[in-house]
C-alpha positions in Angstrom: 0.0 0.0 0.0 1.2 3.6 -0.9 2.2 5.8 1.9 -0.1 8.9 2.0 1.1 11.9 2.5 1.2 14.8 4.9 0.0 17.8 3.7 -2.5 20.6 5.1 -5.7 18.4 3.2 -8.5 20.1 5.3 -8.8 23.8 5.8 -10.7 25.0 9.3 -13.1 27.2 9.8 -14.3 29.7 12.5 -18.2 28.9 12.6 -18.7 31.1 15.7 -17.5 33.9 13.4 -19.7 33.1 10.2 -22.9 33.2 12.7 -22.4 36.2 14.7 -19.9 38.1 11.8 -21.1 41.0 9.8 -22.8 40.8 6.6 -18.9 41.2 4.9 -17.3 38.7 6.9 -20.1 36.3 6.7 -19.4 36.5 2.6 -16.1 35.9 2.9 -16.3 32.7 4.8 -19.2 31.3 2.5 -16.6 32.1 -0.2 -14.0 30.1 1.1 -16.1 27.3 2.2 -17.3 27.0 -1.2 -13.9 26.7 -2.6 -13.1 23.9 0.2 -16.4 22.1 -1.2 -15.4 22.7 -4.6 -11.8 20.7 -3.8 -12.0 18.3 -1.3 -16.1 18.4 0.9 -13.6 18.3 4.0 -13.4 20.9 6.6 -12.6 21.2 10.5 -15.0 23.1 12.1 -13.8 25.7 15.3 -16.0 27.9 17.8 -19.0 25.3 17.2 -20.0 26.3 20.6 -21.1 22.7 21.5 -20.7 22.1 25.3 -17.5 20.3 26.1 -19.1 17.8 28.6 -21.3 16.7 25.8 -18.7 15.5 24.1 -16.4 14.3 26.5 -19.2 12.3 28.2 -20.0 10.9 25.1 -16.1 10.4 24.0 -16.5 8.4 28.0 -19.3 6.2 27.5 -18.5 5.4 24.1 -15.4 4.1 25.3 -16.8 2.0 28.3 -19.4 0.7 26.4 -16.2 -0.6 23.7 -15.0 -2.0 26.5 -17.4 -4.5 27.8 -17.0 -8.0 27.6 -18.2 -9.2 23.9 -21.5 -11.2 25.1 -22.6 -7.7 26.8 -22.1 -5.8 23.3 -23.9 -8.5 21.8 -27.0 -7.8 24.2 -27.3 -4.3 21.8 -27.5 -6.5 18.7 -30.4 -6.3 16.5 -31.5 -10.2 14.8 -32.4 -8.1 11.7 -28.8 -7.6 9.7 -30.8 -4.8 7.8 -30.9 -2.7 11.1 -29.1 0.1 11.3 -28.9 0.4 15.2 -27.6 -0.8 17.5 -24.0 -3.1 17.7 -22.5 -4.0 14.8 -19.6 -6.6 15.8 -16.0 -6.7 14.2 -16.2 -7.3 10.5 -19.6 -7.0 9.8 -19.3 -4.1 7.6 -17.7 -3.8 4.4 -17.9 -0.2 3.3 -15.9 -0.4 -0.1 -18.7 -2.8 -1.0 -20.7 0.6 -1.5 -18.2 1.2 -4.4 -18.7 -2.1 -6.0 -15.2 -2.9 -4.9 -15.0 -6.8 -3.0 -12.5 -6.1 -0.4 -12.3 -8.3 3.2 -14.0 -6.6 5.8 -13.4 -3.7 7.7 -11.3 -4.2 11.0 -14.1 -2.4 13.4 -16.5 -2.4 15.7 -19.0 0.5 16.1 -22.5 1.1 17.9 -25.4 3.3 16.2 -28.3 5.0 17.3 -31.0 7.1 15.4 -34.2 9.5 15.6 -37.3 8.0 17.2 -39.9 10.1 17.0 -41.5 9.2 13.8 -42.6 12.0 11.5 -46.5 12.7 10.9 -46.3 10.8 7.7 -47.7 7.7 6.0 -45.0 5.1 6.6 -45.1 1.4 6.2 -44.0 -0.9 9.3 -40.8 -1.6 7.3 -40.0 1.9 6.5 -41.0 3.2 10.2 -38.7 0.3 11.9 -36.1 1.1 9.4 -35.9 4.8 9.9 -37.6 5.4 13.1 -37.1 2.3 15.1 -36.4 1.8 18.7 -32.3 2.0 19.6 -30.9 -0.4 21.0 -28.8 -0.2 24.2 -26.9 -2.8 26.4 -27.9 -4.6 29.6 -25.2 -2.7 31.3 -24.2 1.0 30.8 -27.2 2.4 32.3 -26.2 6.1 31.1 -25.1 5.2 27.7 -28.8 6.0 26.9 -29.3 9.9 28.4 -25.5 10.4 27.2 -25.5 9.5 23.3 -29.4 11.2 23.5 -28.0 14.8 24.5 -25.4 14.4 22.2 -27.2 13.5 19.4 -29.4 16.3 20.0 -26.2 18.9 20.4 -25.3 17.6 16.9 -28.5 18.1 15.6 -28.1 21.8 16.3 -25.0 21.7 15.3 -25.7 20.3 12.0 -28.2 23.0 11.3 -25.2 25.8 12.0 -23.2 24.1 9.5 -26.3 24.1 6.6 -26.7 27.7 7.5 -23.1 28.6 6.1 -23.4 25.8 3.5 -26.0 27.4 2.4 -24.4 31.0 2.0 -21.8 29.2 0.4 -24.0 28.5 -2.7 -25.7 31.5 -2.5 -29.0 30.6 -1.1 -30.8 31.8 1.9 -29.0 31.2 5.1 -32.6 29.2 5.8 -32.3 27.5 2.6 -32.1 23.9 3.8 -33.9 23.8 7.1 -37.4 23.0 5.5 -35.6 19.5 4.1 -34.3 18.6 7.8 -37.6 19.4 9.8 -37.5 15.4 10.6 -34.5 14.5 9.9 -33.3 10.4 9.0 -29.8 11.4 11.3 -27.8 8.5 13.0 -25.4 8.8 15.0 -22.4 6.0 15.4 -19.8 5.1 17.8 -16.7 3.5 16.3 -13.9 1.3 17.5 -10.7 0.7 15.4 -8.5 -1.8 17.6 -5.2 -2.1 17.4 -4.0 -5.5 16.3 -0.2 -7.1 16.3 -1.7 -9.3 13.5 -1.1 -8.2 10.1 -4.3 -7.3 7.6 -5.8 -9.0 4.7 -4.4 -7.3 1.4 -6.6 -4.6 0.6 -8.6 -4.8 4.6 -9.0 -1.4 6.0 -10.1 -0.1 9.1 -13.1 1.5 7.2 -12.4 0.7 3.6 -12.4 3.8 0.9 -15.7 4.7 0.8 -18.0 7.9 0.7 -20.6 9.2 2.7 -23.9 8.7 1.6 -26.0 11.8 3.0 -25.8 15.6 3.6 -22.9 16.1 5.9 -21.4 14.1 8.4 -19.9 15.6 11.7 -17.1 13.7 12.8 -15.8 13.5 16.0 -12.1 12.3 15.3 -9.9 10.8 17.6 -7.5 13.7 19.0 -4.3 11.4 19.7 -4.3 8.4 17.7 -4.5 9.3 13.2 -6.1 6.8 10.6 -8.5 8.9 8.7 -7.8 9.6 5.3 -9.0 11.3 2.3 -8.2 10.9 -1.2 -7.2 14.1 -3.4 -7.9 15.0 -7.0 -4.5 13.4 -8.0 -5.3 10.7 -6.9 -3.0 10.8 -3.5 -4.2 9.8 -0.2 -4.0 12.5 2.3 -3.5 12.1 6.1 -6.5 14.3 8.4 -4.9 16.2 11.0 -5.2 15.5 14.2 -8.0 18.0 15.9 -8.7 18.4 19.8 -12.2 20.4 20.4 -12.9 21.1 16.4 -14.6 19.2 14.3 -14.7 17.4 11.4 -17.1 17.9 9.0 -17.3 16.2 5.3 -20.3 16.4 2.3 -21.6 13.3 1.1 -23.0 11.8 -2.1 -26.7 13.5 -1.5 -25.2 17.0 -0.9 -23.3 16.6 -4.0 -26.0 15.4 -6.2 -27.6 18.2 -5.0 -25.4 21.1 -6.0 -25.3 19.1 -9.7 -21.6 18.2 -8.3 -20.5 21.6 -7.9 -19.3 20.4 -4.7 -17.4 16.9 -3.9 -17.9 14.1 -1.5 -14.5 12.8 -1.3 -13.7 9.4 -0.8 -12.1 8.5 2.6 -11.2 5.7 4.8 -9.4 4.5 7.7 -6.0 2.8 8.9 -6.1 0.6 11.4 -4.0 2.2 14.2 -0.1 1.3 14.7 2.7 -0.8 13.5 1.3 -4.6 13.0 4.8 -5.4 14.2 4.3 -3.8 18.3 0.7 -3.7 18.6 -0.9 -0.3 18.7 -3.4 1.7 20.8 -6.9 1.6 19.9 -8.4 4.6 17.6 -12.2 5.7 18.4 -14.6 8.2 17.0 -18.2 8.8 16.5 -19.8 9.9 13.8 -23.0 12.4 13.4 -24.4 11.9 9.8 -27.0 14.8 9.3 -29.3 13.9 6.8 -32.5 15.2 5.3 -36.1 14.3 6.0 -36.6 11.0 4.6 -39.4 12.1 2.2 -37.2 15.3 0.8 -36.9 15.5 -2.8 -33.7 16.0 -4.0 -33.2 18.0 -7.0 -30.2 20.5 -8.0 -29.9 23.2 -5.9 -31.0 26.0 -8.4 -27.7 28.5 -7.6 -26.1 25.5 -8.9 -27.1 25.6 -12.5 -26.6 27.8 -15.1 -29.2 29.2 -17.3 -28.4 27.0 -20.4 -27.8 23.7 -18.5 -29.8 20.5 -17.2 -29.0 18.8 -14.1 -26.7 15.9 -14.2 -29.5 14.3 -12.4 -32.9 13.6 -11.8 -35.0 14.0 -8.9 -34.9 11.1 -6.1 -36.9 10.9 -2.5 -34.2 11.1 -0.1 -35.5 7.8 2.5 -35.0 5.2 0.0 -31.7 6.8 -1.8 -30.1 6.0 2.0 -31.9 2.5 2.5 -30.1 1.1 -0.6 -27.0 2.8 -0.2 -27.0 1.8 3.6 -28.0 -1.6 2.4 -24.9 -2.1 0.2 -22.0 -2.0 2.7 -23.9 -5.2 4.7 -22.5 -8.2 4.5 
């Protein structure tokens, strides 16, 4: 495998001073964010304002709940393999699959959770379980529940900060997107990249090169130990930085559809952490992915098209878009 390389990949930016900036400085940084969505869809985000006993309590029980004793994770298990909540053990997800590309399966564990409250819509019993389904949570753990909850919700409002300067960035109204995230399909997932002194598969990844699927994800990223990386126009894999209390936030395949792929979801994985030959630490994180009300239609956004063009695409309902690209990463 190719070394990537270290070079300053993802760009941050003060969200604190988009929201409260004035009218010029709120232009300039929807400028530059465009650009950044134009190159690479990856960005750290600072001054999000998000409590910092949110996210360590999260970071906490996250970590405790990695560390039970397998037959206690497995209590969190859903029978149904189309689930998306709940535990998913090691190697039951291969995420280049999305790509079409057979690779062995990804060297991690991870635990999901979603929205439950169940929009006033006509839904089938499939469709509501799918989407809207009860979580999941272990025997054990007892504040696992309350603690994931609040920060689910913190990224929630967080995720609605971020669409607001998205959508300056493509010169919409700041309010543009908030009538497509009323009742949001969000998840939320806890993931756990063990270290190993056993060496890989050829080709096995932590999270194999994938892309996101949705709107944006919000990625808490380990502060201390790397692994993510994103691939560059040239075809180079990037190392992300390290980040402490930022951030990281990428687009994925809906928000590019949408802006007739104006902007990029850029494909991205993960390493499994250390040197097979000493062992290595663990690497965690937990991802937010914001996405839009399940029955949102998705057509270009129309800043993004010029007055003699047709979109690349056609319309599609957002709810089952997701299902079949979730779907395709299950083993």
């Amino acid at each position: 495998m190719r070394e990537a390389i270290d070079v300053p990949a993802i760009t941050a930016i003060d969200l604190g001073a988009f929201l409260r900036g004035t009218a010029a400085e709120k232009a300039a940084i929807a400028a530059n964010v465009d650009d950044i969505c134009r190159s690479t869809g990856f960005l750290i985000i600072e001054n999000h304002e998000v409590p910092g006993e949110i996210i360590e309590n999260a970071w906490t029980q996250s970590k405790a709940f990695f560390d039970l004793p397998l037959e206690e994770k497995l209590t969190a298990k859903s029978a149904d393999p189309k689930c998306p909540r709940g535990y998913f053990p090691m190697a039951s997800e291969t995420l280049a699959k999305s790509l079409g590309v057979d690779t062995p399966p990804d060297v991690k564990e991870s635990f999901g959770i979603g929205r439950l409250n169940a929009p006033p819509i006509e839904l089938s019993a499939a469709e509501k379980e799918f989407y809207f389904g009860d979580n999941l949570w272990p025997t054990s753990l007892p504040n696992l529940d309350n603690t994931l909850t609040t920060y689910f919700n913190a990224m929630t409002e967080l995720g609605g900060k971020v669409l607001s300067l998205f959508a300056a960035a493509l010169e919409m109204p700041h309010n543009y997107f908030e009538h497509f995230h009323t009742h949001p399909m969000s998840a939320l997932r806890c993931l756990n990249y063990p270290g190993s002194d056993e060496p890989l598969l050829p080709m096995q990844k932590g999270a194999g090169e994938h892309s996101d699927y949705g709107s944006i994800t919000i990625l808490k990223s380990d502060p201390n130990i790397p692994g993510l990386e994103i691939k560059l126009a040239s075809g180079e894999w990037a190392k992300a930085p390290l980040v402490g209390d930022a951030f990281i936030v990428n687009i994925g395949d809906m928000m590019a559809r949408w802006t007739n792929d104006r902007w990029v979801s850029t494909l991205h994985r993960v390493i499994q952490p250390g040197d097979p030959k000493i062992g290595a630490s663990r690497r965690q994180s937990i991802a937010f992915f914001h996405n839009t009300n399940l029955d949102a239609e998705i057509e270009c956004i129309p800043s993004c098209l010029a007055p003699d063009e047709q979109p690349k695409y056609e319309k599609v309902l957002s709810g089952p878009y997701l299902w079949n690209r979730f779907a395709s990463a299950k083993d």
